[in-house]
C-alpha positions as CSV (number, residue, x, y, z in Angstrom):
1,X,122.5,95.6,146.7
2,X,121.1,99.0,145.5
3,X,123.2,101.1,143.1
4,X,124.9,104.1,143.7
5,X,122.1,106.2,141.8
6,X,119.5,104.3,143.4
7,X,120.6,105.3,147.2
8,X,118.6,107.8,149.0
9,X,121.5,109.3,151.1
10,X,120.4,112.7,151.8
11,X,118.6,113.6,155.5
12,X,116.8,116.2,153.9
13,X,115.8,114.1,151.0
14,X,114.6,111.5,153.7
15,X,112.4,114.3,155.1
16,X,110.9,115.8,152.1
17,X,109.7,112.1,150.9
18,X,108.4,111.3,154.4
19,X,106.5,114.8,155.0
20,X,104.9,115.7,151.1
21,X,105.0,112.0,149.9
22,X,102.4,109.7,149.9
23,X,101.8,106.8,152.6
24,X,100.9,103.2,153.4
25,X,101.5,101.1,156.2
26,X,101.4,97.5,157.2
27,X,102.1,95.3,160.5
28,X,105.8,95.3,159.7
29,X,106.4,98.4,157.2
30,X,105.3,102.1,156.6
31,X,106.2,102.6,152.9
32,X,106.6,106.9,151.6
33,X,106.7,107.7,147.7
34,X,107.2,111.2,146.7
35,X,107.2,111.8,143.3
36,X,109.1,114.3,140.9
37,X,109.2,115.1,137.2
38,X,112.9,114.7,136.9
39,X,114.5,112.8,134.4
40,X,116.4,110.7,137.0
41,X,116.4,107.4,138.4
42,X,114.3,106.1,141.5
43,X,115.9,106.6,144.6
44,X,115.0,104.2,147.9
45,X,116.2,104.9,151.2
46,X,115.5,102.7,154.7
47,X,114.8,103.7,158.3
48,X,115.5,100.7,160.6
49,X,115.4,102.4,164.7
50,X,116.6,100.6,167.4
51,X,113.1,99.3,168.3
52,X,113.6,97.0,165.7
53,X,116.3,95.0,167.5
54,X,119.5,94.9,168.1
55,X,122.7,95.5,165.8
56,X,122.5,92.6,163.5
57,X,118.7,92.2,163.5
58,X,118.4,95.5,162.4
59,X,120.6,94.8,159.7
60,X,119.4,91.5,159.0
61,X,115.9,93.4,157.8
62,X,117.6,96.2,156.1
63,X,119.2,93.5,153.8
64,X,116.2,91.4,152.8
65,X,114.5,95.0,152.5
66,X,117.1,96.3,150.2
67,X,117.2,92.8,148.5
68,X,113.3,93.4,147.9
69,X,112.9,96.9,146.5
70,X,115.6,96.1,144.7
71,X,113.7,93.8,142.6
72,X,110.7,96.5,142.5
73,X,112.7,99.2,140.9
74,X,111.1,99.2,137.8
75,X,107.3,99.6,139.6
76,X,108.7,103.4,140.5
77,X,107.8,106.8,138.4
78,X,111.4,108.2,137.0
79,X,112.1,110.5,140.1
80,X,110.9,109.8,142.6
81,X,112.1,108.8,145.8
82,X,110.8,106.2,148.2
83,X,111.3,105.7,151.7
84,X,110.5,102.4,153.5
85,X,110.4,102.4,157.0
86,X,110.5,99.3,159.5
87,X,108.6,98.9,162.4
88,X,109.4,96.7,165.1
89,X,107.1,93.0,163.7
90,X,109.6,93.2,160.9
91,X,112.3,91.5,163.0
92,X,110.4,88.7,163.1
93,X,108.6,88.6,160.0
94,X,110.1,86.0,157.0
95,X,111.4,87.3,153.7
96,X,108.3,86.4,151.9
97,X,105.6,87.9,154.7
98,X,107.8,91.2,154.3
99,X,107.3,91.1,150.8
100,X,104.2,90.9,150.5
101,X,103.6,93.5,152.8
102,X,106.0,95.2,150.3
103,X,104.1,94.7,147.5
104,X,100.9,96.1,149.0
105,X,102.1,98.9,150.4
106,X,103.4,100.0,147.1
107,X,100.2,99.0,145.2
108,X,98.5,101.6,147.6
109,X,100.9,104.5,146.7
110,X,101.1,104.0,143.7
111,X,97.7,103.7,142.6
């Protein structure tokens, strides 16, 4: 479970991060970092559609995805805010394929 200063819970927020931010995609993720120069803690937010599956897939994968960033954290730049976006494979995909796939993602936009 994220923390309350850690949840990206603003639509416009979501926007900005996917539109200026930076981007990397796999088979089963598209991953958005947006930066900032605030003094403020990373913020992660998560965009699981309908074509994922239904109801409890779709929260199945937003649970191991929250479980994973959650655990990254400390990879992010003080402000910024990162969106990580599921595409339909990631129903399927294990806990440890989606974290690797985690992990390189972030490696690209970050370096």
């Amino acid at each position: 479970m994220l923390a309350a200063e850690h949840r990206l819970t603003s639509g416009a927020a979501f926007g900005a991060a996917v539109r200026a931010g930076r981007r990397s995609g796999s088979r089963t993720l598209v991953v958005h970092l947006a930066g900032a120069d605030v003094p403020a803690p990373p913020r992660v937010g998560f965009v699981v559609s309908k074509a994922v599956g239904n109801a409890v897939v779709r929260n199945r994968v937003k649970r191991r995805l929250r479980h994973l960033v959650a655990a990254r954290l400390g990879l992010l730049p003080a402000g910024s805010v990162l969106v990580v976006r599921a595409n339909p494979a990631a129903a399927g995909a294990s806990g440890a394929e989606l974290g690797s796939e985690l992990d390189r993602c972030l490696d690209r936009v970050l370096a």
